[in-house]
C-alpha positions as CSV (number, residue, x, y, z in Angstrom):
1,X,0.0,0.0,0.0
2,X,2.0,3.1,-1.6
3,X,1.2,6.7,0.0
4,X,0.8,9.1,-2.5
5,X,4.1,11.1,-3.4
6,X,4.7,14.5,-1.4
7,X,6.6,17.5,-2.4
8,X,9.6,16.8,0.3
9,X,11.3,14.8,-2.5
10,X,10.6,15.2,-6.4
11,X,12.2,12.5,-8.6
12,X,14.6,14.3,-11.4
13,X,15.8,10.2,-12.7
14,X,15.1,6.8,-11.9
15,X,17.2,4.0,-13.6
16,X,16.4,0.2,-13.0
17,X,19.7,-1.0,-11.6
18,X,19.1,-5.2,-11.6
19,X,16.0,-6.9,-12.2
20,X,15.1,-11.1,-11.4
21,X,11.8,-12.4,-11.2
22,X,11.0,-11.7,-7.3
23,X,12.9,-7.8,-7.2
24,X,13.5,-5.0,-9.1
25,X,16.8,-2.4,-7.8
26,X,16.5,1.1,-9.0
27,X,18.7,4.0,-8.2
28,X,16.6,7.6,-8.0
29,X,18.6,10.8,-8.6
30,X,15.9,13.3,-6.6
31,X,16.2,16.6,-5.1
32,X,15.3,17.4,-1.6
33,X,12.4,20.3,-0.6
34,X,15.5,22.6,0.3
35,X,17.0,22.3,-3.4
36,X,19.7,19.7,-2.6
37,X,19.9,16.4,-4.6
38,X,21.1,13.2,-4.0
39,X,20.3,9.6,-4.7
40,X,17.9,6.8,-3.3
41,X,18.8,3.1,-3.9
42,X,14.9,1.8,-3.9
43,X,14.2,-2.3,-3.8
44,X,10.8,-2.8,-4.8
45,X,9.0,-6.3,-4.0
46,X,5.5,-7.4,-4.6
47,X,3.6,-7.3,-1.3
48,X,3.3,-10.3,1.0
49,X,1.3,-12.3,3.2
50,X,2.3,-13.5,6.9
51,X,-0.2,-16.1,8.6
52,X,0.0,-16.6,12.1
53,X,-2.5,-20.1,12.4
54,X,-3.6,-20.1,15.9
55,X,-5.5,-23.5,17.6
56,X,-5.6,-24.7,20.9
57,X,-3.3,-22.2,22.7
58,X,-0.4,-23.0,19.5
59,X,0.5,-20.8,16.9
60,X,2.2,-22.9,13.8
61,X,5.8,-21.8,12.7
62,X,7.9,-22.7,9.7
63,X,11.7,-23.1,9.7
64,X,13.8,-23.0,6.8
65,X,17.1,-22.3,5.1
66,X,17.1,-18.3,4.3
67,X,20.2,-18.3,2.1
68,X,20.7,-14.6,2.9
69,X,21.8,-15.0,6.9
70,X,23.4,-18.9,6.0
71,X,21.0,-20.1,8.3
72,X,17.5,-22.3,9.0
73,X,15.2,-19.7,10.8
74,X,11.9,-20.3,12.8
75,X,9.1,-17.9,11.5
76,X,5.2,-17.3,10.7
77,X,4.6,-18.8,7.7
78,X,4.7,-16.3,4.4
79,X,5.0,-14.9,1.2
80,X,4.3,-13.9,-2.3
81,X,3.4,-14.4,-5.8
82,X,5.9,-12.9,-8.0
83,X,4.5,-11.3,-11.2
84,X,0.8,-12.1,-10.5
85,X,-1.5,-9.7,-8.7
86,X,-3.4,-11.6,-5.9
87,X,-6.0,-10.6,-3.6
88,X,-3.9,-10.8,-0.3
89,X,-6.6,-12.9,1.4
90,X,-6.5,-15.5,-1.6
91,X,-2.5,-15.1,-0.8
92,X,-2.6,-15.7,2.4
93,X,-4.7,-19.3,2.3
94,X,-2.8,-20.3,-0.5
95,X,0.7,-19.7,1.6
96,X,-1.0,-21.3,4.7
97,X,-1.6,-24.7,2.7
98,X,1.5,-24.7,0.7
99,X,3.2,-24.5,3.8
100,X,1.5,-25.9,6.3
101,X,-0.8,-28.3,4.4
102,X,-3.3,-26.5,7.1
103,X,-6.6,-24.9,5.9
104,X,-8.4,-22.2,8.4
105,X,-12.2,-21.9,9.0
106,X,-11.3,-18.3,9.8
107,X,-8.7,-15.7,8.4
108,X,-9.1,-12.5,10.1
109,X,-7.2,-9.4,8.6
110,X,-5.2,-8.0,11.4
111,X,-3.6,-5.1,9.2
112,X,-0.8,-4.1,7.0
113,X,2.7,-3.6,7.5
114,X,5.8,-2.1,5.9
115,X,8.5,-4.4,5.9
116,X,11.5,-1.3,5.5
117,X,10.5,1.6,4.2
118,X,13.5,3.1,4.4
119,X,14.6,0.9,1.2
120,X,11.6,-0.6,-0.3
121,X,8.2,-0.4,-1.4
122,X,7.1,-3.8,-0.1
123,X,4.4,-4.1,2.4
124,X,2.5,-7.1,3.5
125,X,-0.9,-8.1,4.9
126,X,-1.1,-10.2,8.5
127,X,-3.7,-12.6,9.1
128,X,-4.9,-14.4,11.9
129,X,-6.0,-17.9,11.4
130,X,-8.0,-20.1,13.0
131,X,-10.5,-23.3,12.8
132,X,-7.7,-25.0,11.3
133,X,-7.6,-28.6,9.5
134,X,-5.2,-30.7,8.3
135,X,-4.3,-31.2,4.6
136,X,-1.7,-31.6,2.2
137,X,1.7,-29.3,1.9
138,X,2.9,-28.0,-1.8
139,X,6.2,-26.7,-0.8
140,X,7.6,-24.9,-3.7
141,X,11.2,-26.2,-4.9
142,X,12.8,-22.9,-3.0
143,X,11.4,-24.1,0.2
144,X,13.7,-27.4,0.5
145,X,13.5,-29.0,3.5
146,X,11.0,-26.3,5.0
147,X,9.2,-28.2,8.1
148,X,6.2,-26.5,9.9
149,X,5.8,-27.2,13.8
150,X,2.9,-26.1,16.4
151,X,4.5,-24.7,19.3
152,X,2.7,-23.7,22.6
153,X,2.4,-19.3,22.2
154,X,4.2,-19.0,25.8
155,X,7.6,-21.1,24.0
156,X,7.3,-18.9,21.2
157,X,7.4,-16.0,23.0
158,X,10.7,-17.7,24.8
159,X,12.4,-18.0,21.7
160,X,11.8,-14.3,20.5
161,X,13.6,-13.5,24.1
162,X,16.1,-15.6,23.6
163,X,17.1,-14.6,19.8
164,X,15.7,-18.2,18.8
165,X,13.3,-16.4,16.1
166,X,14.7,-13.7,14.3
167,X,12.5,-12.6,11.5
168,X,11.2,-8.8,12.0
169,X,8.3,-9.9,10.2
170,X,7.1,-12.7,12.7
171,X,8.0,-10.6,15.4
172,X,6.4,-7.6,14.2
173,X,2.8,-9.5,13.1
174,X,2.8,-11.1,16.8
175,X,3.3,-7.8,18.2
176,X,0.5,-6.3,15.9
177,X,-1.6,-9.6,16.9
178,X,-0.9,-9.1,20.5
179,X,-2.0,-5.5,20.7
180,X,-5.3,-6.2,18.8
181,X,-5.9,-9.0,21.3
182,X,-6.2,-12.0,19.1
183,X,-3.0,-13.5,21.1
């Protein structure tokens, strides 16, 4: 969800840097409300969708290897569809099954989030999910050895103390879930 462009900064030039199939790179040459320029490097993702399924006291966490950081992380399950504009809720079941293998009753939107806005234009969508059931996983060839685990909310909270989860996203949607009081 863009906000509409302000005066503070007017773009003179913007140059696509590197583009792949999940991220464009641009570089903007702009100049600043008082008249002096510089430069913006801007990274700009689709939007996402960040699940957190809830039953029975447990919230349901995925680990995986994030290539990035060289290391398997424990977070809420997520993501995107590059190239294809989704509805987010639509996103968000698919993401939950492919997964999780789980399908809610219930996916409540708890709001939306700017991942780093400092750098990119990507945003995503949280969900609370609940009434959950037991399917099938279609884990996409990128998510390798991703396993999904219910753990009791007060040991998940643990592990965010203790540095065992990580992710800013997770951490930021259980915050946002927390304060709404659906945690």
């Amino acid at each position: 969800m863009n906000q509409p462009p302000t005066t503070e900064i007017r773009t003179e030039q913007s140059t696509v840097v590197y583009r792949n199939r999940w991220m464009t790179v641009r570089e903007d040459h702009v100049v600043r409300a008082d008249g002096s320029s510089g430069i913006f490097g801007v990274v700009e993702k689709p939007d996402f969708a960040v699940i957190a399924a809830f039953e029975a006291g447990k919230l349901v966490l995925v680990e995986q290897y994030r290539y990035p950081v060289k290391a398997r992380q424990w977070e809420l399950p997520q993501g995107s569809w590059e190239g294809q504009d989704i509805d987010p809720l639509t996103l968000a079941k698919a993401e939950l099954l492919e997964e999780t293998g789980l399908v809610a009753g219930t996916m409540l939107h708890a709001g939306h989030l700017l991942l780093a806005s400092g750098y990119s234009n990507q945003g995503y969508d949280v969900y609370f999910a609940s009434g959950l059931t037991q399917s099938e996983t279609a884990l996409d060839p990128e998510e390798q050895g991703l396993v999904a685990h219910a753990f009791p909310l007060a040991e998940v909270e643990a592990m965010i103390r203790s540095g065992s989860i990580q992710d800013a996203t997770s951490v930021a949607a259980l915050g946002l879930l927390r304060i709404k009081g659906l945690l």
